[in-house]
LUMBADREN-604829 format. One line per field, with one value per residue (C-alpha): residue number from 1; residue in three letters; x, y negated, z negated. Coordinates in steps of 0.001 Angstrom, whole numbers. Each point is the difference from the previous one (the first is absolute). Layout:
N
i: [NUM_...]
aa: [ALA_...]
c1: [X_...]
c2: [Y_...]
c3: [Z_...]
END
This chain:
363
i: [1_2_3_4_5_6_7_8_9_10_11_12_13_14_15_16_17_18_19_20_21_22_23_24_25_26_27_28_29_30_31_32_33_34_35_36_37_38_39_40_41_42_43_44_45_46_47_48_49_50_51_52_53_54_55_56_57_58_59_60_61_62_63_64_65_66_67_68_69_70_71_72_73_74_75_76_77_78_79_80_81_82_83_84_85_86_87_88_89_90_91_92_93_94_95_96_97_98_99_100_101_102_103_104_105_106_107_108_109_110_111_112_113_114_115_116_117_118_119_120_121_122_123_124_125_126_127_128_129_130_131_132_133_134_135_136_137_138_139_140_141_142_143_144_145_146_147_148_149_150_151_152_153_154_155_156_157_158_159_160_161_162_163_164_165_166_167_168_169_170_171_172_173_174_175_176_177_178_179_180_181_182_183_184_185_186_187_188_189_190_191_192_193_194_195_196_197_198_199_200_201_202_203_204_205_206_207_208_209_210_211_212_213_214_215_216_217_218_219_220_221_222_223_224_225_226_227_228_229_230_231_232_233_234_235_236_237_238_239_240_241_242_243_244_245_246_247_248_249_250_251_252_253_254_255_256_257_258_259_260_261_262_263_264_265_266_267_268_269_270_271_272_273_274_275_276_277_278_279_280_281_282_283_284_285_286_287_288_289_290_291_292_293_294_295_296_297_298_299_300_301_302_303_304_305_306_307_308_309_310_311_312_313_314_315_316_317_318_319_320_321_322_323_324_325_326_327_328_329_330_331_332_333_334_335_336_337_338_339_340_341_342_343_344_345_346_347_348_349_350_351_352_353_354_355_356_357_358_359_360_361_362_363]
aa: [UNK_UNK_UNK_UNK_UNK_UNK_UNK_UNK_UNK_UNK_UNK_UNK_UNK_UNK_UNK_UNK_UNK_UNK_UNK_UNK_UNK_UNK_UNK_UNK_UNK_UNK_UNK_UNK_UNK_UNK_UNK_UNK_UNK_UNK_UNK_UNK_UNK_UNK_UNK_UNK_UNK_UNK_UNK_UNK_UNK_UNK_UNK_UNK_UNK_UNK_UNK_UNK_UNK_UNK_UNK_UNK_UNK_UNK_UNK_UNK_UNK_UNK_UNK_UNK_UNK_UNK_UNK_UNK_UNK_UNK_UNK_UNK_UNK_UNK_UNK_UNK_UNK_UNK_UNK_UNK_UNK_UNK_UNK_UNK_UNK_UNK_UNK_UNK_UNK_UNK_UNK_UNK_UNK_UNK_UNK_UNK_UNK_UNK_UNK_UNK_UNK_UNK_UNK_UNK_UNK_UNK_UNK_UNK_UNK_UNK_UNK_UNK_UNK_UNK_UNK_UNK_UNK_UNK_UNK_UNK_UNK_UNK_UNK_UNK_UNK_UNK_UNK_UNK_UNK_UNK_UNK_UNK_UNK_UNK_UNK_UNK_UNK_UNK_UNK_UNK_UNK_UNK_UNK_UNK_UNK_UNK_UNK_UNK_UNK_UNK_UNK_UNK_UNK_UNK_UNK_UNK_UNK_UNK_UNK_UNK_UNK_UNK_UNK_UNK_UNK_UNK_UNK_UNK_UNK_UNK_UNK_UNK_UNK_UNK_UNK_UNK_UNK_UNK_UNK_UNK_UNK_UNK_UNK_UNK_UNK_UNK_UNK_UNK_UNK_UNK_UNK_UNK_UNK_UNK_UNK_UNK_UNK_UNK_UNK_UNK_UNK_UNK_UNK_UNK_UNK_UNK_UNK_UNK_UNK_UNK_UNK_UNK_UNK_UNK_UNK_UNK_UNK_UNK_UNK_UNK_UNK_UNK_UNK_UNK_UNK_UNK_UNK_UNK_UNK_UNK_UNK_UNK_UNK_UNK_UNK_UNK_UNK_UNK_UNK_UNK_UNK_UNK_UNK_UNK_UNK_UNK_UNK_UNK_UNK_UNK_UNK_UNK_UNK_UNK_UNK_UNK_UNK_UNK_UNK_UNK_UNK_UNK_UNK_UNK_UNK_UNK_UNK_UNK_UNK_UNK_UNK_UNK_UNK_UNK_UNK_UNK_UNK_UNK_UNK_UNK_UNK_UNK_UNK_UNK_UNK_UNK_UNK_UNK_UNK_UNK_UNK_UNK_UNK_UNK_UNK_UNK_UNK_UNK_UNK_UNK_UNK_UNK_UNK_UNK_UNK_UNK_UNK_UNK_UNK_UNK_UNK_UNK_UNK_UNK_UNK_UNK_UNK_UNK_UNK_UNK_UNK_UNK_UNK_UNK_UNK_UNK_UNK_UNK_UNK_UNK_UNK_UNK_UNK_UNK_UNK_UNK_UNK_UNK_UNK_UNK_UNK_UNK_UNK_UNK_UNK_UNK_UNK_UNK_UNK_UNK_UNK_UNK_UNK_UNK_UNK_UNK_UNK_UNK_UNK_UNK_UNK_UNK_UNK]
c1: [36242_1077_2845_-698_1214_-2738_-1299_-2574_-1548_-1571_-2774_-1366_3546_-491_-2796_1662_2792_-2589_-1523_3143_638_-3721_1225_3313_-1427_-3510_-2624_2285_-1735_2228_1144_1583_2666_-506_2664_2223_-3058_-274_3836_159_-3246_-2543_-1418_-3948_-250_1988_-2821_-2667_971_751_-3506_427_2582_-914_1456_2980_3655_745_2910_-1250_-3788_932_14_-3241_-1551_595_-1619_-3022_-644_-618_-2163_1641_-1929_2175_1629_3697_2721_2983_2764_2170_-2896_-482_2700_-1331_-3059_-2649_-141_-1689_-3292_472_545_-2607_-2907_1566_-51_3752_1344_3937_2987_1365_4313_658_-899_44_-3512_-858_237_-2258_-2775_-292_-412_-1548_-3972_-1414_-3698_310_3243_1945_1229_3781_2349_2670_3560_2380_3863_821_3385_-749_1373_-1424_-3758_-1611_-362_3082_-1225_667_-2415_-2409_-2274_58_-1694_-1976_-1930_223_-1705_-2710_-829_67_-3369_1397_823_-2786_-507_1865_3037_2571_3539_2141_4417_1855_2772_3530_752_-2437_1315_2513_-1130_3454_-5_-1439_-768_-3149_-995_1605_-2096_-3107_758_778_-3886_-1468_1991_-510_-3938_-675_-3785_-954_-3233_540_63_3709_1733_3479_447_1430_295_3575_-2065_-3510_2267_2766_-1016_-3257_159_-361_-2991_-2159_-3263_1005_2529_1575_830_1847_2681_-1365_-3590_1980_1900_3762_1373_874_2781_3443_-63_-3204_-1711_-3565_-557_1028_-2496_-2811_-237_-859_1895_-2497_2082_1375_2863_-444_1373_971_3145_1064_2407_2186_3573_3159_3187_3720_1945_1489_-2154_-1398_-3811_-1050_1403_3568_334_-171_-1281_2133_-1584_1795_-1371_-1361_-3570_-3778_-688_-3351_-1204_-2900_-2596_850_2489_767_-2437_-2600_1080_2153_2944_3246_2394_-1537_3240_840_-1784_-2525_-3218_-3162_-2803_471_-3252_-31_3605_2910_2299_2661_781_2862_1767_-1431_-3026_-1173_-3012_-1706_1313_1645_2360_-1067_2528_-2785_2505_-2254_-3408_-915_-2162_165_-967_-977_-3369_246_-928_2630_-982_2111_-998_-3537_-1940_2597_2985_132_383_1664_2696_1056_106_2996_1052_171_934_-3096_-3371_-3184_-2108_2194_-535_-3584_-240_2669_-2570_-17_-3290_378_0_-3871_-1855_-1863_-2590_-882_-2839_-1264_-3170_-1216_599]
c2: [-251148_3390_835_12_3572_2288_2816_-619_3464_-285_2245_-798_1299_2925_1311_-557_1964_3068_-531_204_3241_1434_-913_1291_3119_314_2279_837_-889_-2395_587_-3745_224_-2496_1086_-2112_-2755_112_-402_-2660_-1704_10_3458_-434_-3062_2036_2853_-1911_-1460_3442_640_2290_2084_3689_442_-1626_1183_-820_1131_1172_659_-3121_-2211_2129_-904_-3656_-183_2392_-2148_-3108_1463_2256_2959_1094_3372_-862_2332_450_535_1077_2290_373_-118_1163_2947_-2746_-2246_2981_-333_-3963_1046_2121_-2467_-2753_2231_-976_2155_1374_872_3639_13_2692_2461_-1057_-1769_2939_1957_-2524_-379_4063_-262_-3091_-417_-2908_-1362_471_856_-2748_-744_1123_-1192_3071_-1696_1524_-212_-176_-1645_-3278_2421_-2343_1404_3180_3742_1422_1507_3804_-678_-1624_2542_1402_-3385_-542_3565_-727_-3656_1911_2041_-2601_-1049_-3627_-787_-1187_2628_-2986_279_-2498_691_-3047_-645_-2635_-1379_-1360_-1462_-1125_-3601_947_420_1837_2666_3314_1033_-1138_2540_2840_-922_-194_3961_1069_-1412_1503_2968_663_-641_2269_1688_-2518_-2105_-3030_-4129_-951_-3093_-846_-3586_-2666_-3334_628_3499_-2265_-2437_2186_3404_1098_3423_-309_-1667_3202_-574_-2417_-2844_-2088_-3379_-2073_-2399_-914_-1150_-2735_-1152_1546_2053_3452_711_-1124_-1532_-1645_-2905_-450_-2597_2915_2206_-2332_-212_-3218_-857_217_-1682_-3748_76_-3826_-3241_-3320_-2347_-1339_-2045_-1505_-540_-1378_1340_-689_2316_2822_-459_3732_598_2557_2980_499_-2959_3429_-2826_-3448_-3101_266_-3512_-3094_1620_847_2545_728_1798_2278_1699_3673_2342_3575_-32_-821_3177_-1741_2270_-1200_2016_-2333_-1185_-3759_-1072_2351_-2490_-1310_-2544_-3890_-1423_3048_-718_2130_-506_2272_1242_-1041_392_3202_668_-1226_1533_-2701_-2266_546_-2924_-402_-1810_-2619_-1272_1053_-1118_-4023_-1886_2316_-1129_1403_1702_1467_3684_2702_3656_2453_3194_278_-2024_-1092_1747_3664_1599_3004_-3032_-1049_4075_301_-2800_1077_3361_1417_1000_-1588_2732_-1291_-3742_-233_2816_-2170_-3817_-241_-195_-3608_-658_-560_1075_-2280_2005_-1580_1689_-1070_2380_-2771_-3524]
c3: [56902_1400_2063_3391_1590_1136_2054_2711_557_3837_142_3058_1366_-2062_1524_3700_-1282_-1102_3817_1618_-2471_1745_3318_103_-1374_1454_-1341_-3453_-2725_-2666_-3475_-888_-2258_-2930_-2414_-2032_-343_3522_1193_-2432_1438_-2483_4_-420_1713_3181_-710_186_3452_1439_167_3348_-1574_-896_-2331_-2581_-969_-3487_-2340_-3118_-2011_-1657_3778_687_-3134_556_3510_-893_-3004_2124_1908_3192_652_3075_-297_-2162_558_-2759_2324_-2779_-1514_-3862_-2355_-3325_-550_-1493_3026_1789_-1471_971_3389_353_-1766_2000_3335_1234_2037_-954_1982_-1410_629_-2677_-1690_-3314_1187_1396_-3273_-1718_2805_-365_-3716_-1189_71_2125_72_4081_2143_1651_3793_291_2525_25_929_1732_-87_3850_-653_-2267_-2761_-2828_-556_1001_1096_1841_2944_-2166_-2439_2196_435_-3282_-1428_3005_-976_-3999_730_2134_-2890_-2760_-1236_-676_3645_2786_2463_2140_-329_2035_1017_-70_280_127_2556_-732_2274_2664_-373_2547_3275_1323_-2784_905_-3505_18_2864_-1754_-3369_2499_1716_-3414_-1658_3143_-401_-3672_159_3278_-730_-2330_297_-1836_396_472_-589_447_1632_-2115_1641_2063_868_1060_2099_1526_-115_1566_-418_-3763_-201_-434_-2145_-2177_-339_-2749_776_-2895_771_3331_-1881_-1531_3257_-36_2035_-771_2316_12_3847_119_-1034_-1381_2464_2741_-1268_-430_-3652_-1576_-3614_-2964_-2643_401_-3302_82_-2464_178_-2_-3555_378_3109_-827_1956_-322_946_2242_-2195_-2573_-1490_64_-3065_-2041_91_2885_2390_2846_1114_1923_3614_311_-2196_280_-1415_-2162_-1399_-2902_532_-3034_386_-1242_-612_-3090_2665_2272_2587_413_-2092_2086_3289_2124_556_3114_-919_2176_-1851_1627_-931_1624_2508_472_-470_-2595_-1952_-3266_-1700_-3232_-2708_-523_-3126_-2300_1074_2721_3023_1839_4144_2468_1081_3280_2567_-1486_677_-2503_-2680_-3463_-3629_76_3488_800_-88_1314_-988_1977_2110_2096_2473_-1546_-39_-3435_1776_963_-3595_-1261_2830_-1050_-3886_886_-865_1830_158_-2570_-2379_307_-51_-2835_-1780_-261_-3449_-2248_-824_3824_187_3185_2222_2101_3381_1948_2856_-36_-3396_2467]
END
């Protein structure tokens, strides 16, 4: 018999999450960002249901590799470009297109010998200051690209903003005037939209966009809710009650007794723990679903248990359903509630959680 947590990857909600990413930002076309196996949600089988997606955002050759060996044909962009000199010829064969944010990859796309050149997304550094071109040495590459005889003739100019997820912070202009700015003259497909910049920030939209955390239901800014935005949860982190115990006022509940009974009460024992993904660091009262009920965490998290106050569910019993973030509780909830944000969560569902895929396009 195996344990009961799971993930229930919605792709029916998926794909409303892509159309609201099309609507919000009509007439762009869409480069879904897949990385990290998908945010954590299964990378080919999130691929495969993002069938009106242009194009897909992946890590690293080796998450390109995975998806084109199953059987995706779409265009696959390595947002992090190559690493190493003999994944070129890879690329190439393989026809992903790179993202070019220094010039050590510059130096090896003017000298190595490829079977046909490759699509380059040129990044800029507009204030991000992690990845790509300042805006000095901009034009420098941009004319030393043009030349190579490893790059398409199409070459795309891309940046990325820091921090769009804040709708008060005027940062996110300035990094806009300084891309416009830097690329004045120059003919070329732009992207620069994230999913803070698709949602909150019009003016970056441009000719492409980059949705990611917003795909898979979350929110990405600090004031709003998913729900606000119209974006419908993906994963359901879901388990099932253990064990139902009664306990004495005073009595501890876990590690270190760090929790007391205030009352003679319930507490139930419920299949997950940090070795599952749920965050350790979650605070007491932290909520989870008890037969679409609310009930709250307490005691440590264990690696794989977690103790729930069960005072304000009625009925409850061993066997019934626990969700722990999704479908009726918002994942973005528990990461504030854990300190943390929601990328991190869903990235964070450990392997031996297995995913159940519900599609309503198969019923």
């Amino acid at each position: 018999m195996t344990r009961a947590v799971q993930a229930r990857i919605n792709l029916s909600a998926l794909r409303s999450n892509l159309s609201r990413a099309r609507e919000v930002a009509s007439g762009c076309k869409v480069m879904a960002i897949i990385k990290a196996n998908a945010y954590g949600h299964g990378a080919l089988h999130i691929a495969k249901a993002l069938d009106q997606a242009d194009s897909f955002g992946v890590a690293s050759l080796e998450e390109a590799l995975v998806l084109r060996r199953s059987g995706i044909v779409r265009p696959i962009v390595l947002l992090e470009g190559f690493f190493e000199i003999d994944e070129l010829p890879v690329i190439a064969y393989e026809r992903f297109e790179i993202v070019v944010h220094h010039v050590s990859q510059l130096e090896i796309l003017e000298t190595v010998t490829l079977v046909h050149p490759v699509v380059v997304w040129l990044k800029i550094d507009s204030g991000m200051h992690r990845l790509g071109f300042s805006p000095k040495l901009f034009r420098s590459v941009w004319e030393r690209l043009v030349q190579c005889k490893n790059v398409d003739g199409d070459i795309r100019l891309m940046t990325h903003l820091a921090c769009a997820d804040d709708l008060a912070n005027t940062k996110t202009i300035q990094q806009l005037k300084l891309f416009d700015l830097i690329n004045k003259g120059i003919r070329a497909k732009k992207s620069i939209a994230n999913s803070a910049g698709i949602l909150g920030w019009p003016s970056t939209h441009m000719d492409w966009v980059r949705p990611g955390i917003m795909l898979y239901g979350a929110s990405p800014f600090i004031d709003q809710s998913a729900g606000q935005l119209s974006l419908k949860p993906v994963m359901t982190l879901c388990s099932r009650l253990i064990a139902v115990n009664q306990y004495k006022k005073g009595e501890s509940i876990g590690y270190g007794g760090a929790w007391s009974c205030p009352e003679d009460m319930a507490v139930g024992v419920v299949a997950v723990g940090y070795g599952d993904g749920y965050p350790r660091h979650a605070a007491f009262g932290t909520p989870v679903l008890v037969n679409g009920c609310r009930a709250k965490l307490v005691g440590r998290v264990s690696m794989d248990m977690i103790m729930i106050d069960l005072r304000s569910v009625k009925n409850v019993k061993v066997g019934d359903s626990v969700v722990l973030w999704g479908d009726g509780l918002p994942v973005d909830e528990i990461a504030k509630c854990a300190e943390t944000i929601s990328y991190e969560l869903l990235c964070g569902v450990a392997p031996r959680v297995p995913l159940q895929i519900v599609d309503d396009r198969n019923n």
